[in-house]
GUKE-940826 format. One record per residue (C-alpha): residue number from 0; residue in three letters; x, y, z. Coordinates in nm, 4 decimals. Last residue first. Layout:
BEGIN
     k     r          u          v          w
   NUM   ALA          X          Y          Z
...
//
This chain:
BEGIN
     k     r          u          v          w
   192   UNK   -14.6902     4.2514   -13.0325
   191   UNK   -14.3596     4.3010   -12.7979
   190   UNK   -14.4046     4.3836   -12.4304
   189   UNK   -14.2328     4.6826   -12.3318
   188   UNK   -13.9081     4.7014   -12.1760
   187   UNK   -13.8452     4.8836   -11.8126
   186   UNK   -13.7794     4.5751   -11.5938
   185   UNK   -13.7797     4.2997   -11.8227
   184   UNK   -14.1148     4.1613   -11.9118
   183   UNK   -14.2683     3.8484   -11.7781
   182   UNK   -14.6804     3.8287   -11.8360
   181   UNK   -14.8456     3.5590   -11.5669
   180   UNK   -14.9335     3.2828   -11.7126
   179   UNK   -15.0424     3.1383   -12.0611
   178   UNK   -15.2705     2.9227   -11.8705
   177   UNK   -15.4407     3.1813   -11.7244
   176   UNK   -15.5213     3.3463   -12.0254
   175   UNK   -15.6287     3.0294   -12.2111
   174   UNK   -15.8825     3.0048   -11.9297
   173   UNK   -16.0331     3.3290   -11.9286
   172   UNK   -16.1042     3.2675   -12.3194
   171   UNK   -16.2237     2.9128   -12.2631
   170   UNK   -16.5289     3.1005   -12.0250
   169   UNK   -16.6176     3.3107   -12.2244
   168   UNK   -16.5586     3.6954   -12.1617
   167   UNK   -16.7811     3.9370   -11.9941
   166   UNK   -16.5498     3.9241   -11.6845
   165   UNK   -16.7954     3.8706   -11.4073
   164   UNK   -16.9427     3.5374   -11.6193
   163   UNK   -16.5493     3.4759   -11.6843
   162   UNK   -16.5645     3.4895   -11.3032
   161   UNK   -16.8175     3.2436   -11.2382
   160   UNK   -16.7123     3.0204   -11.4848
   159   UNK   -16.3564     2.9760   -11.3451
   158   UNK   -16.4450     2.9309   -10.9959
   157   UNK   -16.1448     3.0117   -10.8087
   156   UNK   -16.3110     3.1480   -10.4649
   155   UNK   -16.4999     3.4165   -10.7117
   154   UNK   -16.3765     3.7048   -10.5424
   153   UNK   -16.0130     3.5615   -10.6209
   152   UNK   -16.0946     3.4841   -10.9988
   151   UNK   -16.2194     3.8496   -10.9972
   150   UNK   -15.8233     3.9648   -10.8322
   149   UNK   -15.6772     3.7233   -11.0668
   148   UNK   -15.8398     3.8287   -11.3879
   147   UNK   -15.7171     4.2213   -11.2908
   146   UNK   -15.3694     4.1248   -11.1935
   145   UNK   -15.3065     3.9590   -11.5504
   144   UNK   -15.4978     4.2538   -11.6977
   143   UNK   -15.2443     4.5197   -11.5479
   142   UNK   -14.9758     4.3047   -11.6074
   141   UNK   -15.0770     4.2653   -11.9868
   140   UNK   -15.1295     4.6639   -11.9936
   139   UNK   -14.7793     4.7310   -11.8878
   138   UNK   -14.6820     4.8495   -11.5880
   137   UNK   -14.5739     5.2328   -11.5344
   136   UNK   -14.2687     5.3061   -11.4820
   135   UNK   -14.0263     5.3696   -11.1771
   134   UNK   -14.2708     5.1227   -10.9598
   133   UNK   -14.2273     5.1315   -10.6171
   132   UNK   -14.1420     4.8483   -10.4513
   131   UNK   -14.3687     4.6057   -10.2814
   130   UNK   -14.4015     4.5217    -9.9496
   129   UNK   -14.6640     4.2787    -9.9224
   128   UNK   -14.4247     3.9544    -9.8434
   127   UNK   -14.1676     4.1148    -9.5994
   126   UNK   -14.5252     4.2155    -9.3990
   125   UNK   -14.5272     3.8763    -9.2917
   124   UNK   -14.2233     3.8636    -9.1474
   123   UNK   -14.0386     3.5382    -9.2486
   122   UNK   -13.9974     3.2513    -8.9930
   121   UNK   -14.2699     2.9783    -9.0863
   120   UNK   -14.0983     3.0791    -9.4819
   119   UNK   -13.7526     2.9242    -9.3708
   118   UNK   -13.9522     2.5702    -9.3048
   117   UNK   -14.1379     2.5865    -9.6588
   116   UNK   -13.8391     2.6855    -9.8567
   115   UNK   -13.6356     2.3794    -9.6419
   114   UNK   -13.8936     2.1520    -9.7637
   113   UNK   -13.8914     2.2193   -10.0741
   112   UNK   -14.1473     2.4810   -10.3311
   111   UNK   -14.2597     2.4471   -10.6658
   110   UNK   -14.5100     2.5749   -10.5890
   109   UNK   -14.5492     2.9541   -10.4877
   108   UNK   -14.5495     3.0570   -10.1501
   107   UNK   -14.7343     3.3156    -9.9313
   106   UNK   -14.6437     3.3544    -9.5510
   105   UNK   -14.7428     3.3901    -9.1722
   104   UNK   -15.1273     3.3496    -9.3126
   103   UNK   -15.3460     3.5172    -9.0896
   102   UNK   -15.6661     3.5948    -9.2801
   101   UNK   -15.5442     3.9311    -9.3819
   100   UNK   -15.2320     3.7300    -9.5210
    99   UNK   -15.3978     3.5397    -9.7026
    98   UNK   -15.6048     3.7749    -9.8820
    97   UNK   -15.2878     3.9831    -9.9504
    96   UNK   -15.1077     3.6656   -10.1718
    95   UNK   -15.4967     3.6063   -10.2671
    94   UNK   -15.4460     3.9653   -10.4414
    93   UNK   -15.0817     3.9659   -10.4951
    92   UNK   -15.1265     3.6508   -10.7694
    91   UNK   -14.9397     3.3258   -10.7717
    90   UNK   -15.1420     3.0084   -10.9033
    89   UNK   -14.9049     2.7365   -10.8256
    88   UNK   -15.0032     2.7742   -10.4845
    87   UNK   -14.8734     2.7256   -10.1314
    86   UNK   -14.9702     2.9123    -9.7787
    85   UNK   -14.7921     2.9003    -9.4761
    84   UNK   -14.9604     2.9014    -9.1876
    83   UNK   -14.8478     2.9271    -8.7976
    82   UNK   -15.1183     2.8478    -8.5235
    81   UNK   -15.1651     3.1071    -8.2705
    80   UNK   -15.5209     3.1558    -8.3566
    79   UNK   -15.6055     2.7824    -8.3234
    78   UNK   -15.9429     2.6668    -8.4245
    77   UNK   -16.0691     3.0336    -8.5568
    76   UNK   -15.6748     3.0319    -8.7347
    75   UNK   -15.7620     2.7345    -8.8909
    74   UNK   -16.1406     2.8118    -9.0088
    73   UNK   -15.9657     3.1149    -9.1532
    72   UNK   -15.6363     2.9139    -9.3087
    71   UNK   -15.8827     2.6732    -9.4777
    70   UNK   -16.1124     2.8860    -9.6215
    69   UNK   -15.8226     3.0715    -9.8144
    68   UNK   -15.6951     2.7213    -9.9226
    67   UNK   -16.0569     2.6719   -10.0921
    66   UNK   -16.3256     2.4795    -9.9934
    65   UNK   -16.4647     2.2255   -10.2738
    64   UNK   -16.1882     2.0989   -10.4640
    63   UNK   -15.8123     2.2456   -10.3466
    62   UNK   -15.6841     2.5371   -10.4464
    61   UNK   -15.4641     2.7390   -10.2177
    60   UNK   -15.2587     2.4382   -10.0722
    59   UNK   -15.1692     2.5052    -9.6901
    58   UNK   -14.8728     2.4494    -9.4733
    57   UNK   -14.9381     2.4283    -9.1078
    56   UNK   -14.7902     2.5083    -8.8108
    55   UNK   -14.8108     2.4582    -8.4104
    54   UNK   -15.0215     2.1510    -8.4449
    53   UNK   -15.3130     2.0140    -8.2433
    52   UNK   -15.3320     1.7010    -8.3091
    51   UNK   -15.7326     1.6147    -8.3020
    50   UNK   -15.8482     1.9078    -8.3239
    49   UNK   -15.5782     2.0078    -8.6205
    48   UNK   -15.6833     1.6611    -8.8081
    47   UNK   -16.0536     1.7077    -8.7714
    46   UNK   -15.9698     2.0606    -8.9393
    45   UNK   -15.7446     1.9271    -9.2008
    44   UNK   -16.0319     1.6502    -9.2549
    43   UNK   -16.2840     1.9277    -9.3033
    42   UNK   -16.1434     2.1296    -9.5613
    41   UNK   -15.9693     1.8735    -9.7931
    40   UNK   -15.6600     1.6140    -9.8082
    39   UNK   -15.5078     1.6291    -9.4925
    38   UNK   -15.2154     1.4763    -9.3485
    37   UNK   -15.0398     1.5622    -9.0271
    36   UNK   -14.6275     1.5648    -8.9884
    35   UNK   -14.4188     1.5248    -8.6794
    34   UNK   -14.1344     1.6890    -8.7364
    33   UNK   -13.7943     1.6166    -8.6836
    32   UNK   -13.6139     1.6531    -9.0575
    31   UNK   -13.6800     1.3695    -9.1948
    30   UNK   -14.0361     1.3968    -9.0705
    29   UNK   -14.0469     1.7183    -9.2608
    28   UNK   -13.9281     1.5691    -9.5953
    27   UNK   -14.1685     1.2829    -9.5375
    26   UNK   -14.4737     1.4982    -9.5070
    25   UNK   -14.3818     1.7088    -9.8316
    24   UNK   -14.3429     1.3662   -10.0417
    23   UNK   -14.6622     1.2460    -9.8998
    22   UNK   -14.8435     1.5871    -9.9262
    21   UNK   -14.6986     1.6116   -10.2753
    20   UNK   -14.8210     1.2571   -10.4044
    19   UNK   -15.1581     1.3162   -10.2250
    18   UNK   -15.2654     1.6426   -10.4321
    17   UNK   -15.5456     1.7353   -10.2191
    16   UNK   -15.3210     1.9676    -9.9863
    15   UNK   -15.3061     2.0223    -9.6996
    14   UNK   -14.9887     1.9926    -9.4350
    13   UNK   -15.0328     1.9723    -9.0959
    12   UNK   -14.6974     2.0591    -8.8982
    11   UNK   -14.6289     1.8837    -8.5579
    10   UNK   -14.3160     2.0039    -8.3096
     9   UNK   -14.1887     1.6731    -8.1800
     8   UNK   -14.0691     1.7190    -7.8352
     7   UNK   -14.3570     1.4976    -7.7161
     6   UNK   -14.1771     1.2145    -7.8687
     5   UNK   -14.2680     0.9744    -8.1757
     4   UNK   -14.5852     1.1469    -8.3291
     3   UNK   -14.8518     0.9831    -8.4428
     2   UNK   -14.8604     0.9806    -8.7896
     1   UNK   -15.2152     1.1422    -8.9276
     0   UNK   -15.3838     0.9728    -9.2380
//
């Protein structure tokens, strides 16, 4: 999976992710750009890959099959605790946004995401991504529940039935909601019925 790489002035970046056309595409933006990029598809291979390589960053799917993203950056950071992580997801929420930070994430980002979004986030503060304004209004019930079913979904690791169990709801039901995304409203307006 793993490229060796060409000079010792190489900085190398792992990138996980169990989709293998992204980590491909990802990995060859990177090498394009100097890096020496590391493959891994799951849990354990990025952590066979990081023994074996040893890289200074890593970029970091949140859902993957069996161990999550969040697993990943913990068993990461235990392996390397200088090791810089950003985490990706098409799944946005501020609760695993916070979860990964507490874990050591350097930053949270949401697919879809380039190369040069991925390299600029290694170098953002951290605490730039929690910082949240304060809100003039109050939100609207939709956000409120849209935070709520991530947070469970979070304390369930991303298993669906498990957190529709949590939820009282069935288990289609949670998953409609998700689908339909995160609620947009302008700042301010009300959501229509």
């Amino acid at each position: 999976m793993a490229e060796t790489p060409t000079s010792n002035d190489q900085e190398t970046v792992l990138v996980v992710d169990d989709d293998k056309a992204f980590c491909a595409a990802l990995a060859g933006g990177l090498r394009r750009r100097g890096y020496a990029a590391v493959i891994a598809h799951t849990h354990d291979e990025a952590l066979a890959e990081a023994q074996a390589w040893r890289p200074s960053r890593a970029v970091v799917d949140l859902r993957m099959p069996g161990k999550n993203g969040l697993e990943v950056v913990a068993s990461l950071k235990r392996l390397s605790p200088d090791i810089a992580i950003v985490v990706l997801t098409g799944y946005g929420s501020i609760a695993t946004a916070i979860e990964a930070i507490k874990l050591g994430a350097t930053y949270y980002l949401t697919k879809p995401a380039d190369v040069d979004e991925v390299l600029a986030s290694f170098s953002r503060e951290a605490s730039s991504l929690i910082e949240l304004p304060e809100p003039t209004t109050p939100k609207p019930l939709d956000e409120l529940e849209w935070e709520h079913l991530q947070q469970v979904l979070t304390d369930c690791q991303g298993n669906i039935s498990e957190a529709a169990r949590r939820l009282g709801m069935h288990r289609r039901s949670l998953q409609r909601k998700l689908a339909r995304g995160r609620p947009s409203h302008a700042p301010g307006e009300r959501p229509t019925v």
